[in-house]
N, C-alpha and C positions, 0 to 999 in steps of 0.2 A: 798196495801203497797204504802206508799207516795214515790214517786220516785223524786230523787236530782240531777237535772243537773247543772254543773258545765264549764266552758270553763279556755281556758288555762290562759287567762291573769287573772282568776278571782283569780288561784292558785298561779299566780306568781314566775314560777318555773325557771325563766331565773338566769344565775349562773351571780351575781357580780364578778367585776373585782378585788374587795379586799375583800376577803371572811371574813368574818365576822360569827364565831359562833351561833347560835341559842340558843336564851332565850328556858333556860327547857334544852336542850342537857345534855349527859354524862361531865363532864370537866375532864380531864385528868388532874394527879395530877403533877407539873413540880418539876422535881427530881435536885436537883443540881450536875452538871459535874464534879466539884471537890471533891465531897465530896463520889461520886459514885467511882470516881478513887481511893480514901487513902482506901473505903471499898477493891475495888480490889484487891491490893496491900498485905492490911490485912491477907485478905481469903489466897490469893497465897503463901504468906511467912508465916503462922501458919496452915494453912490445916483446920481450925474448920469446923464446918458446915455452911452452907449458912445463915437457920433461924436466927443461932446465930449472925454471923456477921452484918447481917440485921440486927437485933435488937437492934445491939451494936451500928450502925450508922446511924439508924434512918432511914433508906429506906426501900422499900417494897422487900420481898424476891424474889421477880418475877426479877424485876428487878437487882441484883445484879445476879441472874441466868444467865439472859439474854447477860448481856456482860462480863461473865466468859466464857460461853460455846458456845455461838455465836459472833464472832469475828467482823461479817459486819452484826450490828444492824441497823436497818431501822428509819429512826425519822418518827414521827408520822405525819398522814392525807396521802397527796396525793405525789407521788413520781415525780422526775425528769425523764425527756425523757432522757438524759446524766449523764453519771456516775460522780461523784465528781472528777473523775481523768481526764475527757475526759473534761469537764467544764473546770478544772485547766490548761488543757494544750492549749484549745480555750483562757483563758485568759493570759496567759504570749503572745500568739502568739501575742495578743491585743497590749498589753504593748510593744514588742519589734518592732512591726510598727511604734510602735506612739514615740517610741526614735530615731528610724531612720529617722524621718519623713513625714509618710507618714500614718497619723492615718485616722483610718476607723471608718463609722457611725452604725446607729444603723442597718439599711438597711443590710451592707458587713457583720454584725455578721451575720443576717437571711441567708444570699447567703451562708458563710462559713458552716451554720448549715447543712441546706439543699444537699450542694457540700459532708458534712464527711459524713451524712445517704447515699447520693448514693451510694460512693464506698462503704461503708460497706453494702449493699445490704439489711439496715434496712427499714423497712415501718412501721411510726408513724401512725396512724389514726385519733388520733385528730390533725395533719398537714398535709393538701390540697396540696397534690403533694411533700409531705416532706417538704414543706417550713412552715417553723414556724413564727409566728404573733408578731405585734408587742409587745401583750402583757409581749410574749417569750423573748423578749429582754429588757423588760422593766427587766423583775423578773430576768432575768440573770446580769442585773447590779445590781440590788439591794441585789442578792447573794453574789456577788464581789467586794461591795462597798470599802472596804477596802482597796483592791487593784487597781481598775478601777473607773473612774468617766467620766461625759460628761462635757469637757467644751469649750469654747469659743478658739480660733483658730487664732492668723494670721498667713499670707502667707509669707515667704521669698523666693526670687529669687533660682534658682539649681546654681549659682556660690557662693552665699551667704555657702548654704549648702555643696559645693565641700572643704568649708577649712578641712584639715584634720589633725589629730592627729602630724603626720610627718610636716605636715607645721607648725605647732605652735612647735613642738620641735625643728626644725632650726632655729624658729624666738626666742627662750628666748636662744637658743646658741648663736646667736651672740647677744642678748641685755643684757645680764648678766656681761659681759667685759664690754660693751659701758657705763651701769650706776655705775659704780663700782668706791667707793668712789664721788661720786658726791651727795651732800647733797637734802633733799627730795626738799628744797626751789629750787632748782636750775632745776629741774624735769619739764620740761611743756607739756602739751598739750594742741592741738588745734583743734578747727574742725567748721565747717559752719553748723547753720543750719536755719529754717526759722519761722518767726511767723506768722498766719493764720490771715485774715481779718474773719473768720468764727468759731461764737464761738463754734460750735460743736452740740452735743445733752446734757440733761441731764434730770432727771426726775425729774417730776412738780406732782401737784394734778388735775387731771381733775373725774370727773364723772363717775363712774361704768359703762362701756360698751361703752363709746367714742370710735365711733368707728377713728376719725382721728383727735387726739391732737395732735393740732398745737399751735407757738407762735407768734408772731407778730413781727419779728425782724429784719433787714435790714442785707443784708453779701453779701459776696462776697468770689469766690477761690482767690481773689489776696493774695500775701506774701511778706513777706520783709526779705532778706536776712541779717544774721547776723554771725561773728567771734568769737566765744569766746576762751579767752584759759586762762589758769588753773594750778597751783603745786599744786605738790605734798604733799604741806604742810599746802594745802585750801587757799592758795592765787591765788584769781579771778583777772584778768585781767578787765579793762576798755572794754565795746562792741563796736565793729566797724562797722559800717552799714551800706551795699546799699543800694541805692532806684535804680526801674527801670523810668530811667530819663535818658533823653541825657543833662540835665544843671541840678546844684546843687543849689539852692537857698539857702539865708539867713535865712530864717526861719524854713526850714528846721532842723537842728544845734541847734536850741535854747529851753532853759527847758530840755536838757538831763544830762543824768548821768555825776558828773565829769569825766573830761579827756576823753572821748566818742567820738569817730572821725566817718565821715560820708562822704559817696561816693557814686559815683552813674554811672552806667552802663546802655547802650541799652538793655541789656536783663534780669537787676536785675538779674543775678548771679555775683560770685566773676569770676575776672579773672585775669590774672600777675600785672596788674599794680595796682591793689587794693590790693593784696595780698603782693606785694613788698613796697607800701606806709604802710598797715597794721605793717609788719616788721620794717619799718624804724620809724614809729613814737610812736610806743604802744612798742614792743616787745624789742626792744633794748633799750630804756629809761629805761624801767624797768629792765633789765640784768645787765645794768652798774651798778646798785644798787648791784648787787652779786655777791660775789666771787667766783673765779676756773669757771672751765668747766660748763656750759649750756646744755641743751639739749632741742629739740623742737621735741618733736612727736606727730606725725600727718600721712595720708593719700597719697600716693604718685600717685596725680594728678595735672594733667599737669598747670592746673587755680590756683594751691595752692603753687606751686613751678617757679622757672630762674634762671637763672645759676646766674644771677645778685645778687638776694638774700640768696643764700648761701656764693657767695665771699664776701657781705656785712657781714654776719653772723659771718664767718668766722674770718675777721677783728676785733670781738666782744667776740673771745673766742667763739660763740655759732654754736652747730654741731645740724642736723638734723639728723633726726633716724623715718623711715618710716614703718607704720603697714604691716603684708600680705597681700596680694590681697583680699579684699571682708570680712574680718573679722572686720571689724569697730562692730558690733551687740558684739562680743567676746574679744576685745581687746582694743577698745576704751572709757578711762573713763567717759570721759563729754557724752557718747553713754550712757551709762550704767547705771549713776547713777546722773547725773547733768540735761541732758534736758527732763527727763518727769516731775518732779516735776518745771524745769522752764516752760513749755506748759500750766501744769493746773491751775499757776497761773496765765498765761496771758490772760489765757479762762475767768477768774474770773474778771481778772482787762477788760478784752473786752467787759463781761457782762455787767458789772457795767456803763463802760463807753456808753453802748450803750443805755441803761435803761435812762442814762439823757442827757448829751450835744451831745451825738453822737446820739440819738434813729432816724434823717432826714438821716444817712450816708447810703452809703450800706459800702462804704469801709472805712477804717483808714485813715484821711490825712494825707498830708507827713508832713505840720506842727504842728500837733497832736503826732505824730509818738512818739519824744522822750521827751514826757511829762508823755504820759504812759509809753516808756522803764521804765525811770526814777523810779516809780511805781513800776515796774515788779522787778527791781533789791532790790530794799527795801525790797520790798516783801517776795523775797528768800534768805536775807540775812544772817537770822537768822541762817539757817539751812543749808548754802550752802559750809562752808566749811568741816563742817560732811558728806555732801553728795560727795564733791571733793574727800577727804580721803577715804574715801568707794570704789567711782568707782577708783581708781588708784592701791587699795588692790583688788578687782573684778576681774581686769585688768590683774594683777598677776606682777603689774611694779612693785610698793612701797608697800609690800618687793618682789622680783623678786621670781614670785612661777607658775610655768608652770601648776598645778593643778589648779589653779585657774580657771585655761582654758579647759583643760582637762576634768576637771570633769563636765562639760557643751556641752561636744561633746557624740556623742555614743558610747559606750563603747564594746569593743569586748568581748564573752564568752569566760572564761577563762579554761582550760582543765578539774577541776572539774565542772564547772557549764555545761558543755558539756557534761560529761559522767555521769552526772543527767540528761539531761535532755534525752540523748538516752537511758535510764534506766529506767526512770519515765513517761516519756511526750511523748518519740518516735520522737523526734524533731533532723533532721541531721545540716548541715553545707549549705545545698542548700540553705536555707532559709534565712541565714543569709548573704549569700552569691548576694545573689537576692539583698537584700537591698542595701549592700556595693556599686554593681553594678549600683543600680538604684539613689543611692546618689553623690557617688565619681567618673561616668564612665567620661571620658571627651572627648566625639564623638564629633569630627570637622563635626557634622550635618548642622553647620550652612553656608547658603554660602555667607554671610557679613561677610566681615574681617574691622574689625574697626581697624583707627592707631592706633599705638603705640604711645603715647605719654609722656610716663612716662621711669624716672628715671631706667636704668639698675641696683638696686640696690639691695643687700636684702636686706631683712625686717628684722631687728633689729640692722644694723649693721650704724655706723654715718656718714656721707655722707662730704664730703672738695669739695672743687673744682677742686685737682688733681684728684677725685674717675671719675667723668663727663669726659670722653673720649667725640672724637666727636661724634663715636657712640651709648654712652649713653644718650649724650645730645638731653634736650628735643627741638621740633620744632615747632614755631621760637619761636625764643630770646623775649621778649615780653621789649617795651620803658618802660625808669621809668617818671613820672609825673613831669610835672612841677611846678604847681599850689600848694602853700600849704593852701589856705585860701580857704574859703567855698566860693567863687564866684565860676559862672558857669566856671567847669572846661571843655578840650577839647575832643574830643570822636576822637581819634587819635589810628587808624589801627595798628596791631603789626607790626613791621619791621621783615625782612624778611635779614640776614646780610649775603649775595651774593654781590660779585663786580661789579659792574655798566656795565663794559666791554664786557659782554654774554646777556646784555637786551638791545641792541640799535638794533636788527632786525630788528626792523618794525618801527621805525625812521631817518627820512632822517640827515645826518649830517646837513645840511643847518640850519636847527630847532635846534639845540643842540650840543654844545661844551663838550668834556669829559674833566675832571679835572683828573691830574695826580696824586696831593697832595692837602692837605687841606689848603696850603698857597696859594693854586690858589684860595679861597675862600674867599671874602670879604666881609663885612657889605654891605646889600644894594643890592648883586648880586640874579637875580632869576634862582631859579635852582628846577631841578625836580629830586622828592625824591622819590622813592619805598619803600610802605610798603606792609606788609602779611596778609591778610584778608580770615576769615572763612567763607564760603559760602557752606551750602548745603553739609553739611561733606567735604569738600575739601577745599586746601590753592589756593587762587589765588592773584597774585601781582596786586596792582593799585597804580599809579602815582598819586603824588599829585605836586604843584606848590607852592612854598615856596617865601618869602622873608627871605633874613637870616639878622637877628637883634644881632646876635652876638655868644658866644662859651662860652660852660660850661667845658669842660677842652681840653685836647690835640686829640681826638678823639670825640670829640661831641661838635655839633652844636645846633644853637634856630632860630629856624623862625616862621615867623607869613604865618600862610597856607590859599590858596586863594581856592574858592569853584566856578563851572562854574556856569555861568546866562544866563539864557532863553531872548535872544533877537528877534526882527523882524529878523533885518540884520543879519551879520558874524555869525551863527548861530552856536556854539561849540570852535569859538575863541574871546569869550569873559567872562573873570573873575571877582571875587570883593571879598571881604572880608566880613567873614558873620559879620552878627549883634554882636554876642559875639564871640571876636577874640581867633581864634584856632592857640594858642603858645604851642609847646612840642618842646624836645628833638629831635634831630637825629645823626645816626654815620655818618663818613665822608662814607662809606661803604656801605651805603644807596644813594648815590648820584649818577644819572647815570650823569648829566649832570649840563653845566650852559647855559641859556635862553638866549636868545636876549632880553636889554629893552622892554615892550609893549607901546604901544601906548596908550595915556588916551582917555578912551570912555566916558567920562563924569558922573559924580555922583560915584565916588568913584570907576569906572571901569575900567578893561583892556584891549587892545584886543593883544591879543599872535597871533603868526604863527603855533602855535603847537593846534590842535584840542583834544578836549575833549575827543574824539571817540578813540582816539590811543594810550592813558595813561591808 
């Protein structure tokens, strides 16, 4: 007898991952589920016979049998480890994570799978300690598609996620009164955000199995901060732009968008005096243009607001009306619906640019900067007032609709979906409770207490200058600018508005005269001025040395400010005036004292009795 050896790989008996039929097999003949039902129905409400009905509707008698007299039919091939009910209720659990927050991967289903067979004292056999594979997970979304999907994730901070139902229901209580009767033109908002020197990622054509496609492109994290703000009624404001710069150049300014204003800070963020210049040249030019009531909403941070600029406001008919804490993602329109489609066209217009004139850069130059703005605003212009109108309706401002917002947060089980689910699913109130807990708890865990530096206000309600107690007012008062022409403007410290009177401790009289009033003040006199400077999370006061050149009204002064110089000699009592002269504002309030003339040191120098070390 000829004998046939065989081995296993020659059989090929290993099970694919997506079963696949066998050419020759039985096929099972696939019956239609509606049509099976109207038989059922049939049969139930007429009594005939089976055969008959079968034949009347075209199906196999077996089968109309089958789910007449057998109620939990089985579908055909290989069976679930998990009942369709017990699946059903792993997938809501899914679902109602991933609303509150806190969705779970393919991994947590396997762990959840594994965790329900132990307590239920099941043992699977084709699962290795009860933990089921990933293939298990794989077939378990593809059961669920309907209802479950994998996808892509960002992160938001737990104070982002802490805004809650109740805080958005007081915020449209008090802004529903504040916009009431105020036409949609009249509606603004504002907000900062920044444009990337890095055009990002996107997908190219490289070669089947590359394993690291890459491009050839210069970038940089640097960014340039920018203002925009926006009605109600898709009327875009002009952009207003930092650079991080301690001096403003001419060309900076030149080739931008009309009417476009440009500023520049030590740290390239916004901060009062940008903010308050923003107001007085952009926002109020264009409000005069409107009638009745104004409203400006926006963020209530301390860089974006001064009491100076809402009295200026104020003056103009225009009221400030501030979001809730940390809900900018939910309540703020140019958030919502205006800056991602302005991002991806400046990705585009960055590509572009860096493909030809720019392809030597790594970063943007700053007199490049608003040739592209320029660009960018064209770009979106098409489309940018449908997109203003959208995020304002999003917003739930124009027309005032608290659902708008609501229905974007997690939503609590209502008493029917509750006593389904302990009915059907076996699911209590723990669970839902857990989340609430893990979303909304708010543990002072943390042992950094950052200032205060915002507005005692609520959120929706409009803000005057009698609302600013001195308790609610923010700290310090921040100067307003002097400079309105794009030459290099001054980088002048916030003032800090304390009476001269309680900071002459560590100052000998001999050094320094106190002024009574501001007519002890004259052209020419040098006098040292304290302003408030942020250092290191904390406010600390520094003296500076002034010539005063003259007064902008009954309470504020102008002088030109002297910076100390590194000599051999008198080492810390000698001054000059830098290269580009630093003129700003100050209050009489600001003044602890007035100077002894100095002495000329020659080349434009001073030498003071007061050392540099003690200011």
């Amino acid at each position: 007898m000829l004998q046939i050896e065989t081995t296993v790989s020659e059989l090929d008996i290993t099970m694919p991952r997506n079963y696949k039929t066998p050419a020759g097999s039985v096929q099972y003949k696939k019956q239609d589920p509606g049509l099976i039902e109207k038989a059922v129905e049939y049969q139930e409400e007429t009594g005939k016979p089976f055969r008959q009905v079968a034949q009347m509707f075209g199906i196999n008698y077996s089968v109309l049998y089958r789910h007449i007299k057998k109620k939990n039919v089985r579908k055909i091939g290989g069976q679930t480890v998990l009942t369709s009910a017990e699946e059903s209720l792993i997938a809501t659990n899914l679902a109602k994570c991933a609303e509150w927050g806190y969705p779970l991967d393919l991994f947590d289903l396997r762990l959840i799978v594994k965790s329900y067979l132990d307590r239920g004292g099941q043992v699977v056999k084709r699962f290795k300690n009860n933990m089921p594979g990933r293939d298990f997970a794989l077939s378990f979304m593809k059961r669920h598609d309907k209802d479950l999907a994998s996808r892509l994730c960002q992160n938001i901070k737990r104070a982002r996620a802490s805004v809650s139902p109740e805080v958005i229901d007081e915020y449209f209580q008090n802004l529903r009164p504040t916009l009431e009767g105020v036409p949609h033109s009249n509606i603004i908002n504002y907000d900062e955000t920044n444009l990337s020197d890095d055009p990002g990622k996107s997908r190219l054509i490289f070669k089947r199995g590359c394993k690291y496609p890459e491009r050839i492109m210069n970038n940089s994290k640097s960014s340039t901060s920018i203002i925009f703000a926006a009605s109600a009624d898709g009327t875009v404001l002009p952009p207003y732009t930092v650079y991080k710069s301690v001096h403003l150049y001419q060309s900076w300014t030149q080739g931008g968008p009309p009417k476009a204003r440009y500023n520049r800070t030590k740290s390239g963020w916004f901060d009062s005096i940008c903010f308050d210049d923003w107001i007085e040249e952009l926002v109020i030019p264009h409000c005069k243009k409107l009638v009745g009531r104004k409203i400006l909403i926006g963020d209530n941070l301390s860089s974006h607001l001064s009491v100076q600029s809402i009295k200026l406001c104020a003056e103009n008919n225009i009221e400030f009306v501030f979001l809730p804490r940390n809900s900018t993602h939910l309540t703020q329109p140019l958030d919502i619906a205006f800056f991602r489609p302005l991002k991806t066209a400046w990705r585009q217009i960055l590509v572009d640019w860096k493909k030809g004139a720019g392809r030597n850069d790594c970063s943007v130059r700053k007199d490049m900067f608003p040739i592209l703005l320029k660009k960018l605003i064209t770009a979106i212009d098409i489309n940018s007032a449908s997109n203003v109108k959208a995020g304002f309706k999003k917003a739930g401002i124009v027309p005032v609709d608290p659902n708008q917002v609501l229905n974007r947060l997690p939503n609590n089980v209502t008493t029917t979906d509750q006593d389904n689910l302990e009915t059907t699913l076996n699911m209590n109130n723990s669970f839902e409770e857990l989340l609430k807990q893990m979303r909304y708890n708010d543990n002072n865990s943390s042992t950094r207490k950052r200032a205060n530096n915002k507005c005692k206000v609520q959120a929706g309600k409009s803000v005057s200058p009698e609302d600013l107690s001195p308790e609610s007012e923010m700290n310090p008062d921040d100067p307003e600018p002097l400079s309105e022409s794009p030459e290099p403007l001054p980088e002048s410290p916030e003032p800090l508005p304390v009476h001269p009177s309680n900071e002459l401790g560590f100052i000998s009289s001999d050094e320094i005269t106190p002024v009574n009033c501001q007519a002890e003040v004259q052209i020419d006199d040098w006098v040292l001025v304290y302003f408030d400077q942020e250092c290191s999370h904390k406010t600390k006061k520094r003296g500076f040395i002034c010539q005063v050149i003259g007064t902008a009204d009954s309470n504020t002064l102008v002088g030109n400010f002297l910076r100390p110089k590194t000599t051999r000699d008198h080492k810390g009592f000698i001054y000059g005036f830098p290269n580009v002269i630093d003129k700003a504002k100050f209050s009489f309030s600001q003044i602890v004292g007035k100077l002894k003339p100095p002495k000329p040191y020659g080349r434009g120098l001073f030498l003071f009795e007061l050392n540099s070390k003690d200011i």
